[in-house]
N, C-alpha and C positions, 0 to 999 in steps of 0.2 A: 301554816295556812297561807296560801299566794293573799297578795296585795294586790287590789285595783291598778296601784299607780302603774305593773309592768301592762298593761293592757291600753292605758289611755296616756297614748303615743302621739306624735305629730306624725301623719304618714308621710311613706316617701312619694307617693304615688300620686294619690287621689288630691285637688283642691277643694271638690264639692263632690260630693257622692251621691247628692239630688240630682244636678245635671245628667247623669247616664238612666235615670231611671224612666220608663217608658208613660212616665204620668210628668214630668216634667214639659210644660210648654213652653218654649223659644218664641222670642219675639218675632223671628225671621220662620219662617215653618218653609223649609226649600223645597222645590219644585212641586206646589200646591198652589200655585198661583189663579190659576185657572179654576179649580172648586171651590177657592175663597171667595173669585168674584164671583162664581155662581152662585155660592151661597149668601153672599150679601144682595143679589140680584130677588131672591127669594124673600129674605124677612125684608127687602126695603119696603114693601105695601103696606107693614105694619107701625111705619115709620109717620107714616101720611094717612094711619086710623083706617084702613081697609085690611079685609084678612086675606092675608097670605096662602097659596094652597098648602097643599102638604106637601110635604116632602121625602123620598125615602132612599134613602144612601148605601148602595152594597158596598162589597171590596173586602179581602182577605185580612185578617186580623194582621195589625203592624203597619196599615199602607195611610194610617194619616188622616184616618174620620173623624175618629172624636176630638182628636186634636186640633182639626181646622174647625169642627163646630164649637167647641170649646172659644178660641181664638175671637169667632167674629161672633159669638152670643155676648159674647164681653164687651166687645165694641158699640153691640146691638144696645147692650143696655145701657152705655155709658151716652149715648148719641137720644133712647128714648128718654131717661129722665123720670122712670117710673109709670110712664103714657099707657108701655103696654109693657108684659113681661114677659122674659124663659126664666121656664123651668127644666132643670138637665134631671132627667132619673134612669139610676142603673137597675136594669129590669130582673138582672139578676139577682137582685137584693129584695127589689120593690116587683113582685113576680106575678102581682093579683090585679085585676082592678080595684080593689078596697085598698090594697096597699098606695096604689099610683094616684089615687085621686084625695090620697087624705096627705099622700108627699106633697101635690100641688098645693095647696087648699095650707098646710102648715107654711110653705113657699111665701103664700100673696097674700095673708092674711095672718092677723091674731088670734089667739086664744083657740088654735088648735094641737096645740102642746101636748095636748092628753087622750088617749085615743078613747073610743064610749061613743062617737057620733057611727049611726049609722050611711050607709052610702045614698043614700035617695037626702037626708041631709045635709051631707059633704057635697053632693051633685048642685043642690036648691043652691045652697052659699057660695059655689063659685059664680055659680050662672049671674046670682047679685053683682057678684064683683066684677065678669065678666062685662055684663049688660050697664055699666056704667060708660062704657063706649069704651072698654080698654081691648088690645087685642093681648091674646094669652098663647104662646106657643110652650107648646110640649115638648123634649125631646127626649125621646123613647131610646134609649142605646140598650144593644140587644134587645129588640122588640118584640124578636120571637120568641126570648123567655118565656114570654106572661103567657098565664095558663087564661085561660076563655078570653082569648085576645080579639074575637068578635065581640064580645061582650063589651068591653074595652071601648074599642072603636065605635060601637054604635052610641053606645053615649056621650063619646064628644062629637060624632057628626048630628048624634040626636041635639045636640047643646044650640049649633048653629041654627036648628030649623026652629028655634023657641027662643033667640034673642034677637031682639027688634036693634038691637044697638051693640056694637062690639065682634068681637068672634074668638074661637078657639081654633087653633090648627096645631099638626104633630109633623114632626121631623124624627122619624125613624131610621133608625141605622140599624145593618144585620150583615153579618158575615156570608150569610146565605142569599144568593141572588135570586132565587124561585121558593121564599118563606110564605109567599102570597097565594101561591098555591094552595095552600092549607085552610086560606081563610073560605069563609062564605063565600057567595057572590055576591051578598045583599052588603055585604061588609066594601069589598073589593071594587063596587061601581057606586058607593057614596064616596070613596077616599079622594078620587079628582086630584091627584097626584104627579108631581112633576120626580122625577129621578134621575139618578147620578150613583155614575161607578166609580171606585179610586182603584188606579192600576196597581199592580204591585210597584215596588220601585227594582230600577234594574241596578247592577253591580257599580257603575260610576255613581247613579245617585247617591245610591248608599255610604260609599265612601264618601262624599259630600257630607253627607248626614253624621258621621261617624266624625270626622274634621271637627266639624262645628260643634259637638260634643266635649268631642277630648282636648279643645284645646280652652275651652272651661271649665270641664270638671278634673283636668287630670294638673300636674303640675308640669311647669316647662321643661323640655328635653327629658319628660316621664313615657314620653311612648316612641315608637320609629313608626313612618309612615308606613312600611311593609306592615308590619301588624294590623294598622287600621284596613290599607287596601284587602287585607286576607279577611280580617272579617267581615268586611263589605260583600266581596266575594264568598266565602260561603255563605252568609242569609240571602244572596243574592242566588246561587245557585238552588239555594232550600225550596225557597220562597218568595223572597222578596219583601222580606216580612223584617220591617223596621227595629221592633222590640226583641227581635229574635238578634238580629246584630248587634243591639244595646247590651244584652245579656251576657253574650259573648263577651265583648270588648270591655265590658266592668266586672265579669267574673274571670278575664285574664289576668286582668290588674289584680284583682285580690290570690291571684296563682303567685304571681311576679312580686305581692308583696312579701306573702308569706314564706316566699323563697329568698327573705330580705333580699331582692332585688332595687336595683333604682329606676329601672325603666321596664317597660312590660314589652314584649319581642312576640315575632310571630312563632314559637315554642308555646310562649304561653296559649295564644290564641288558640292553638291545634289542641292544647291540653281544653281550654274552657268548652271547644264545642262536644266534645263526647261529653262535658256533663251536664252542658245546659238540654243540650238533645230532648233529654227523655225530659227535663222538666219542661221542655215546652208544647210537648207531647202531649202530657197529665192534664197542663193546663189547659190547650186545645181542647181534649176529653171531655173534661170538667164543665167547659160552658157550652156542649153539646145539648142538645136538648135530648128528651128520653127515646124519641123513637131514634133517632142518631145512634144513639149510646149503644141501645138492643140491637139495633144492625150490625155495627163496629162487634159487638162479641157475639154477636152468630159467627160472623166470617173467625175471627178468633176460634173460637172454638171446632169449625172446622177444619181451622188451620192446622190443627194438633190432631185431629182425628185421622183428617185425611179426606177427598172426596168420596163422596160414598157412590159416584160415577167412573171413577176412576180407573176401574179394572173394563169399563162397557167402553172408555172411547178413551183414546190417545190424546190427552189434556197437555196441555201445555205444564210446565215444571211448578208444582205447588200452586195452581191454580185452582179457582174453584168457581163452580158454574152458577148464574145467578140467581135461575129458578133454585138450586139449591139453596141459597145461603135465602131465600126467601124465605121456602117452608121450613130453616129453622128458628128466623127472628119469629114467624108464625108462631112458630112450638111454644118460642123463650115469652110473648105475650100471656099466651095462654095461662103457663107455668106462674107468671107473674099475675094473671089475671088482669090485663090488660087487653084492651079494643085493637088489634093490629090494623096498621092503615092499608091502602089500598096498593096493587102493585104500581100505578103511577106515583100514588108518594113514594115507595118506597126505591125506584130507577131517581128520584130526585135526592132521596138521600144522599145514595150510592154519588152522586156528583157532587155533592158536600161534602162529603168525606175525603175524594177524588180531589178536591179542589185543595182541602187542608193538607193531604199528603197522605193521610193516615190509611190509604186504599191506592191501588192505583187497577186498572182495569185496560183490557184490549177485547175486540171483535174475535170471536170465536172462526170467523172466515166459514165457506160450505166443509161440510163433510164431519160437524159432531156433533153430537144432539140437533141437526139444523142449525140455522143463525142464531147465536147466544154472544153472552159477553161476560168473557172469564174473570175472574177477579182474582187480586192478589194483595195480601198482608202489606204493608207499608212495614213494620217495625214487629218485633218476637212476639207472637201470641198471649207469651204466658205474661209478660209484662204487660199488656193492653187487658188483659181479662182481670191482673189484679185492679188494676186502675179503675177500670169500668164497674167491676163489682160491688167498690165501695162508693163509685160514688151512685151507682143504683141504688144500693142500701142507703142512702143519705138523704 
């Protein structure tokens, strides 16, 4: 029987294994400087006991949200003193309003340990806590998880119009820049919200970022700078998507070790990104919301069929037309027994998807079916329909 001891080695590679991980925060967060002050410009009014508006933060997953909010809520609280509080919740855990107000409510108070409180109770107990004149900020990441996310909202804008002293406000963050769409309008003109986009970052950034990584978490003269610049470069060329080059660059190194190497090269680098690819695909997919998801494998699934236009008009190569892929997320609702949304949500989709990669699309130009906009697969069918399948079933 193998022994533990051949396994728990000194690497040659790695110094910290935390440092490359994309939940790791640096005291330095580089070229962020700009939405740190604007985000300290934000919660300062809760500094000085007036409440803060709200706040809602787009930008492609990997470009530096949660991280810079993360950053200055730490600072927030270290500078409040307990005066007024954040509370950070992941929506994709906490996906309810019963779940998000009994997260706060355990946050800023005692003896919520055990859940048994209904939500008009958990609502009355912050408001006490609130209405002691403290100001309470929420922060919503992936906000467009939560399911009756009006629901949501209205009872912490409802919180404000019934405390004489204090206030509530939310800082939501979403990968999707038009999530507000979906909402009401009664929702949408209470919020009184300031907003902020994070760019992606481009190829030099990123090697920046990559630097300041590896020369903490890796050991010295364990990498060559060609490696780093290459995977700067492809997340840069991908996307621009930070955690996507982190992935890379700590799943080269584990290529390089296992190849008892001493140093990680840009060999490995080229090997890491065909395998991190698809896994950052999955997990793009994964924190899709449902009607996203149903779009994503309508187009799939036509993508293997074939258009069913396709013999009527001279289509572009594997392309597929958008009224189609409509009427079959239509069918796949149905089939699921779900409410299909309307075709403006569903052209807003299609630019989420577009924007993650997992789609790309061009103007149909005069002369087929009229003016349309053709769409195309980002990545193999059959691998996005297994993906999508389970986590629909999930």
């Amino acid at each position: 029987m193998p022994s533990f001891d051949e396994f728990i080695t000194e690497s040659r590679i790695f110094k910290d294994r935390d440092v490359l991980s994309p939940h790791y925060i640096p005291d330095n967060l580089h070229f962020r400087d700009h939405q740190i002050r604007e985000l300290m410009s934000s919660l300062a009014p809760a500094l000085m006991g007036k409440k803060p508006r709200n706040l809602f933060i787009y930008g492609k997953t990997g470009t530096g949200k949660t991280c810079s909010v993360k950053q200055v809520t730490q600072k927030f609280e270290e500078k409040s003193a307990g005066s007024s509080r954040t509370v950070y919740i992941n929506c994709r855990i906490h996906n309810k309003p019963y779940r998000v107000m009994l997260k706060v409510a355990k946050a800023v108070m005692e003896g919520f340990d055990k859940q048994g409180y209904g939500l008009p109770h958990i609502y009355e107990r912050i408001l006490e806590w609130v209405g002691n004149g403290k100001q309470l900020i929420i922060i919503l990441d992936e906000i467009d998880m939560v399911k009756n996310l009006d629901e949501l909202l209205y009872l912490i804008t409802r919180a404000n119009d019934e405390l004489e002293a204090g206030g509530l406000s939310v800082i939501g963050i979403s990968n999707r820049l038009l999530f507000k769409e979906d909402l009401d309008p009664r929702s949408k003109s209470s919020l009184y919200e300031r907003e902020m986009v994070f760019p992606p970052y481009t190829a030099n950034q990123l090697q920046t970022i990559l630097k300041q990584r590896a020369e903490l978490g890796f050991r010295p003269n364990a990498f060559t700078s060609g490696a780093i610049n290459l995977a700067g470069a492809v997340a840069a060329q991908e996307s621009g998507d930070a955690r996507y080059a982190l992935k890379i660059l700590s799943r080269a190194a584990e290529i390089a070790e296992e190849s008892e190497k001493d140093k990680l090269t840009d060999e490995d680098v080229k090997s890491a990104r065909e395998l991190v690819e698809l896994d950052i695909v999955k997990e793009a997919i994964e924190k899709l919301p449902e009607n996203h998801q149903m779009v994503l494998y309508a187009v799939a699934r036509l993508s293997l069929s074939g258009s069913k236009y396709a013999r009527l008009d001279e289509t572009k190569d594997s392309y597929l037309f958008s009224g189609e892929v409509y009427e079959e997320y239509s069918e796949l609702c149905k089939r699921l027994k779900k409410s299909s949304k309307t075709a403006r949500s569903y052209r807003s989709y299609l630019n989420d998807l577009e924007m993650l990669g997992l789609l790309t699309s061009v103007e149909s130009g005069k002369g087929i079916r009229g003016h349309t906009k053709l769409i195309k697969l980002g990545h193999p069918p059959q691998e996005l329909i297994k993906i999508v399948s389970k986590s629909l079933e999930a």
